[in-house]
C-alpha positions as CSV (number, residue, x, y, z in Angstrom):
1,X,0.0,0.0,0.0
2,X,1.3,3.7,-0.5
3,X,3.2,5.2,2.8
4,X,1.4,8.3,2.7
5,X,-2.0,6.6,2.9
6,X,-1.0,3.8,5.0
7,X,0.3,6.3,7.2
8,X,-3.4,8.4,7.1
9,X,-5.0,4.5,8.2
10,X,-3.0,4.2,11.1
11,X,-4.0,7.8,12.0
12,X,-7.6,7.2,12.2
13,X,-6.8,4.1,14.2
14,X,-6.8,5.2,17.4
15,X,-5.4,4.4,20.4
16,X,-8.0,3.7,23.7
17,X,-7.2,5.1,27.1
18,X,-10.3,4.5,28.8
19,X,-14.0,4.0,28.2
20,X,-15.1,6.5,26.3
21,X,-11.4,8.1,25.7
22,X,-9.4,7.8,22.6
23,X,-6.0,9.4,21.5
24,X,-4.9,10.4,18.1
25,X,-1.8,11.6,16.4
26,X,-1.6,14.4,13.7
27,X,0.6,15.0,10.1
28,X,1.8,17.9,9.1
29,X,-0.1,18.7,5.4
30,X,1.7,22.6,5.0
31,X,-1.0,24.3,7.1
32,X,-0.2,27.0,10.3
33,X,-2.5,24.0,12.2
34,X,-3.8,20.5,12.3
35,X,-5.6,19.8,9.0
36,X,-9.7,19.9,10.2
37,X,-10.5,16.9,7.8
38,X,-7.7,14.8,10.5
39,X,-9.7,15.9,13.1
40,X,-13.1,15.6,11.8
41,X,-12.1,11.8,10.6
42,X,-10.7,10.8,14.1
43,X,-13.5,12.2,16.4
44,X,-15.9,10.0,13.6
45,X,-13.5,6.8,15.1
46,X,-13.9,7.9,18.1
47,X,-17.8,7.7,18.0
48,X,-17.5,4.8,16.0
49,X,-15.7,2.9,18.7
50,X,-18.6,3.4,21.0
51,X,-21.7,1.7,18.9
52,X,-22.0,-1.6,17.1
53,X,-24.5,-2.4,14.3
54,X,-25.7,1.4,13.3
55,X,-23.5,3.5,10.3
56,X,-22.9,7.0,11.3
57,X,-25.5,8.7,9.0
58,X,-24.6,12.8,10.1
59,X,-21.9,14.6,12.0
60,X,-22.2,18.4,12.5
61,X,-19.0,19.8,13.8
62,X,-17.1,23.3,15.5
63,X,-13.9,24.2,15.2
64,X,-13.0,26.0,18.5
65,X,-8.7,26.3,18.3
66,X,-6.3,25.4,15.9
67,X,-4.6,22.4,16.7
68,X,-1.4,21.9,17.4
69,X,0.6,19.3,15.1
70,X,3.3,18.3,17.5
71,X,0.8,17.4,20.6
72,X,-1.5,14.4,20.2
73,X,-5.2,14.6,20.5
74,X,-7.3,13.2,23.0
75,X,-10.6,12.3,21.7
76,X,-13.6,12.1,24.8
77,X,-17.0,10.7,23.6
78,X,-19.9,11.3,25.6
79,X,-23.0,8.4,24.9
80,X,-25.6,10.8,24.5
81,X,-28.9,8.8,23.4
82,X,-29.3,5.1,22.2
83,X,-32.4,4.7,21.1
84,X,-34.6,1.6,19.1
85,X,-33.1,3.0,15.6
86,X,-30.6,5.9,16.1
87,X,-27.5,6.5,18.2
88,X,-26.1,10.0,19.4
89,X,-22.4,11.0,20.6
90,X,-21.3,14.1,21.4
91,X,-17.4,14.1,20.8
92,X,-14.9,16.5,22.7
93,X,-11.1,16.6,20.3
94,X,-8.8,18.0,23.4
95,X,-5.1,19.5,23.2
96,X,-3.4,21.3,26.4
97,X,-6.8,21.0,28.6
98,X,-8.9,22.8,25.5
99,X,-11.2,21.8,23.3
100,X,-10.4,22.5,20.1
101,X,-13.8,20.9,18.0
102,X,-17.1,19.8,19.3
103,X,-19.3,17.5,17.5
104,X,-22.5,15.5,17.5
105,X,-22.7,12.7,15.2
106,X,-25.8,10.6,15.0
107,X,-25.9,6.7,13.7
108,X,-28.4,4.8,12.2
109,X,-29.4,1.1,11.7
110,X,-30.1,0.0,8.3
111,X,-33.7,0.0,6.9
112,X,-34.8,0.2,3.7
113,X,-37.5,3.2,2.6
114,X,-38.4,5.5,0.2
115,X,-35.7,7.2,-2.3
116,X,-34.9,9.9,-4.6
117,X,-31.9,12.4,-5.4
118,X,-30.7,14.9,-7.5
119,X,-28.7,13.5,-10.8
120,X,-25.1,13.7,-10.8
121,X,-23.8,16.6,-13.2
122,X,-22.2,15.7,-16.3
123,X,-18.1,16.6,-16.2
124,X,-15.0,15.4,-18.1
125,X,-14.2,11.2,-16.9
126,X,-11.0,11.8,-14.7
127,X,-9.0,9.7,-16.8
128,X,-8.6,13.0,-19.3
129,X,-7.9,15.4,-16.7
130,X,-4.9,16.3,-14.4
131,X,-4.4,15.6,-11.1
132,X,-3.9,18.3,-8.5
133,X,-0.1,16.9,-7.7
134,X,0.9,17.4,-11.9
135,X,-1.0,20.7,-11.6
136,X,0.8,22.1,-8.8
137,X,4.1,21.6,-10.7
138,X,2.6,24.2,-13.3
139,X,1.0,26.6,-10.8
140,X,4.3,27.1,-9.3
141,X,6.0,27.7,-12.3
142,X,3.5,30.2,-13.9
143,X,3.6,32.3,-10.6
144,X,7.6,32.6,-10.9
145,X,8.0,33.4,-7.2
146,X,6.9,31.4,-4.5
147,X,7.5,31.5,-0.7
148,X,9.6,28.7,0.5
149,X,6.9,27.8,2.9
150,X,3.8,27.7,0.1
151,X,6.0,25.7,-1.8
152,X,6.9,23.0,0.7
153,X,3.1,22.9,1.3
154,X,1.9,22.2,-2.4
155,X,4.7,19.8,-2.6
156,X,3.8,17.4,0.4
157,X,2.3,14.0,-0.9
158,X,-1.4,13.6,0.5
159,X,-3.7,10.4,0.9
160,X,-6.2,11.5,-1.7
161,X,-5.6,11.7,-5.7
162,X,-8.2,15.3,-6.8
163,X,-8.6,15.6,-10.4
164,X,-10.3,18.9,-10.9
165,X,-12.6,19.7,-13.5
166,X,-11.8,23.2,-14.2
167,X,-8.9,23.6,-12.6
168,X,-7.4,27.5,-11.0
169,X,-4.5,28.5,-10.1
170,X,-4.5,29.6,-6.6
171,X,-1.1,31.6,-6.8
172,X,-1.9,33.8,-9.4
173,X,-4.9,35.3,-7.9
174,X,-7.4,34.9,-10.4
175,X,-11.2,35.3,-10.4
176,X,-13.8,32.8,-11.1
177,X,-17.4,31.4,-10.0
178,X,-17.8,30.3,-6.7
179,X,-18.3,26.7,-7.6
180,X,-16.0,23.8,-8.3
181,X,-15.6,20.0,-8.9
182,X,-13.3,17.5,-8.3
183,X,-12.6,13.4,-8.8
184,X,-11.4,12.0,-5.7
185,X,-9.9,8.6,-4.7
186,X,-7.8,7.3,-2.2
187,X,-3.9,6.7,-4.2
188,X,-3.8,2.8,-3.6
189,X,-6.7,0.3,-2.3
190,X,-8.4,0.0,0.9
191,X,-9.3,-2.8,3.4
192,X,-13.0,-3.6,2.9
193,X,-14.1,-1.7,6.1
194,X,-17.1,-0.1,5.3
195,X,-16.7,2.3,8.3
196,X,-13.2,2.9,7.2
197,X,-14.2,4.5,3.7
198,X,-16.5,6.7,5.7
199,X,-13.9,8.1,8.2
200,X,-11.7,8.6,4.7
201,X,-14.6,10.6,2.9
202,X,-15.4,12.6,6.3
203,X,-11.0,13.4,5.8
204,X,-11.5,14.2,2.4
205,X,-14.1,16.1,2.7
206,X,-12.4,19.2,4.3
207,X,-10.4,19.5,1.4
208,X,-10.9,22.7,-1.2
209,X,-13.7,23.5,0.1
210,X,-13.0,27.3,1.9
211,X,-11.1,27.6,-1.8
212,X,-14.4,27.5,-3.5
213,X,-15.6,30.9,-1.6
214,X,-12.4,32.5,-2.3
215,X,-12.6,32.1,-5.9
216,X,-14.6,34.9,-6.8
217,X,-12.8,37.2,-4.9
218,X,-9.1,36.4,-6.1
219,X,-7.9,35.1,-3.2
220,X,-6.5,32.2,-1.3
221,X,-5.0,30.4,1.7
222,X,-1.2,31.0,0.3
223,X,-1.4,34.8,0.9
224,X,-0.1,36.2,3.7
225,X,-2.5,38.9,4.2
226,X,-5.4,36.2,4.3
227,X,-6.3,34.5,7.6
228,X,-8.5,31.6,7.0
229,X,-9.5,28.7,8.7
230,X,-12.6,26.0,8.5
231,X,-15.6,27.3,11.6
232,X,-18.0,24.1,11.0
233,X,-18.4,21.4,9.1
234,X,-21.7,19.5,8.5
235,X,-21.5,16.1,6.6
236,X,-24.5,13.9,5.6
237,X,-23.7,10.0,4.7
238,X,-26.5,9.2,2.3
239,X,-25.2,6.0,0.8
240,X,-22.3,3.4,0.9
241,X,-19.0,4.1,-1.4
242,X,-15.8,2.8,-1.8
243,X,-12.7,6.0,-1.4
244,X,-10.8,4.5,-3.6
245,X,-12.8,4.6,-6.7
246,X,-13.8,7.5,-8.3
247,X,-16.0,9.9,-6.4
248,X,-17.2,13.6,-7.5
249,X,-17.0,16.1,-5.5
250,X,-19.1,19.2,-6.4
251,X,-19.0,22.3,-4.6
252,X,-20.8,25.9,-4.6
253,X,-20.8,29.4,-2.3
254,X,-23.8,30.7,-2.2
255,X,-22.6,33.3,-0.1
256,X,-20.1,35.1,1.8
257,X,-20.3,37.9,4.5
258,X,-18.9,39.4,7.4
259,X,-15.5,38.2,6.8
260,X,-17.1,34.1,6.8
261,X,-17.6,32.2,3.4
262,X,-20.3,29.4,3.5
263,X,-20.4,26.5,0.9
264,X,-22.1,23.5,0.2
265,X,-21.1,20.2,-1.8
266,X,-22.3,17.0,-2.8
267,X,-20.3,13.9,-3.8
268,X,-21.3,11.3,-6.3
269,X,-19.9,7.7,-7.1
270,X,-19.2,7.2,-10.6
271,X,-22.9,5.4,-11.6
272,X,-24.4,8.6,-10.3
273,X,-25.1,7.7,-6.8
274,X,-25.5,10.7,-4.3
275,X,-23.6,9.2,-1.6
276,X,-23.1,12.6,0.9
277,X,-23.5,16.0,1.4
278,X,-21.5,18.8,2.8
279,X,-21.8,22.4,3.8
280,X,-19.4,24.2,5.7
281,X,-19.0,28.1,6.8
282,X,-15.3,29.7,7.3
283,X,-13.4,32.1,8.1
284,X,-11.8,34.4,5.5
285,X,-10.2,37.3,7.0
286,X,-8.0,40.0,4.9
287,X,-5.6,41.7,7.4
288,X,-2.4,44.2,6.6
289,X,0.6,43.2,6.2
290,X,2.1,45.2,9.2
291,X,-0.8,43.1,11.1
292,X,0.2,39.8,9.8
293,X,4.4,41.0,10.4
């Protein structure tokens, strides 16, 4: 299996230090803090570990602190509510005596019921388009200049192969419509662990996704002037999928205001399954550059 995402598997498999208390361990992806897809994928183990027989169906998420990447993460679940068909668990991710995200994620047993959804768009196979490691090669080299530290970050191998649709490049600061979409997969196979593949999709679903509000304003998460940072994150499993084939991510921003950017997303299997939804709101901040110094 490849390092990098063998390395992400151990991650989510945590360790238990008492009933109820788990402890994780965090990688360093480029950011000032602990990636919030990590920690959103951990406290979803951590639930996890405390139910048999019911699939997490929703988690709704606040991130309270940045985490730190050098100090492990203790993970404390409280068992809010078993009940005939759903499950509750409110889960505390704790660094230095603070928490740093809060969450409630509810689990379901399986049933069978009514169904509909809303069809899958129609977008370029991701055979015939790039993935985001070969397009960060170019980005770098049309922006000429690059700080050592942006650089380092773009070049840092991640779990996850994204094949944008229409790709931008985020270092040159162009403008574009507040929606995106993206191919995702894991880079090599995964055990056949059903709850596995949803901690993964809950990881990868944090990515790009403040991007997608900055678009239309010709701005990202490289510049120095820009503090931004993921507030909540809201995830909705609808169906069973497999992260390593294909998924599509789509993703929109209705809005942004008051410094915060909110966007939404839905992600697809490649027969046109809606397997989850997303929405997220976060933080995107312009400050001076004697501020920032």
């Amino acid at each position: 299996m490849d390092s990098t995402l063998q390395g992400l598997i151990r991650q989510l498999d945590l360790e238990q230090l008492e009933l109820n208390l788990f402890r994780g361990q965090s990688t360093d992806l480029g950011g000032r803090s602990v990636f919030g897809g990590q920690v959103i994928g951990q406290a979803l183990v951590a639930a996890a570990r405390t139910i048999e027989g019911r699939v997490p169906h929703s988690l709704h998420a606040y991130f309270l602190l940045p985490g730190d990447m050098a100090a492990p993460i203790v993970y404390e679940v409280d068992r809010i509510r078993d009940g005939k068909s759903f499950s509750a668990r409110r889960v505390q991710a704790i660094q230095h005596g603070r928490p740093i995200l809060s969450g409630i994620a509810s689990f379901h047993v399986s049933e069978k019921g009514l169904e509909h959804q809303a069809p899958m768009p129609e977008v370029p196979p991701p055979e015939s388009l790039a993935s985001l490691a070969e397009l960060r090669e170019r980005w770098i080299a049309e922006a000429g200049e690059v700080p050592d530290r942006v650089r380092e970050s773009m070049a840092r191998p991640i779990a996850i192969d994204f094949r944008p649709v229409n790709p931008m490049n985020p270092l040159t600061h162009n403008k574009g419509e507040p929606r995106q979409a993206y191919w995702l997969r894991a880079v090599d196979r995964i055990p056949d662990d059903p709850m596995l593949h949803r901690c993964l999709l809950a990881y990868a679903s944090d990515f790009q996704f403040i991007g997608t509000a900055l678009r239309p304003h010709g701005r990202s998460w490289h510049q120095p002037t820009m503090v931004v940072a993921s507030i909540d994150h809201a995830l909705w499993f609808h169906r069973e999928a497999r992260v390593d084939e294909w998924l599509l991510y789509t993703m929109d921003s209705p809005t942004a205001q008051s410094a915060r950017g909110f966007a939404r997303g839905t992600i697809y299997d490649r027969s046109g399954r809606l397997i989850a939804s997303v929405a997220q709101e976060g933080l995107m901040r312009e400050v001076s550059a004697r501020r920032q110094s």
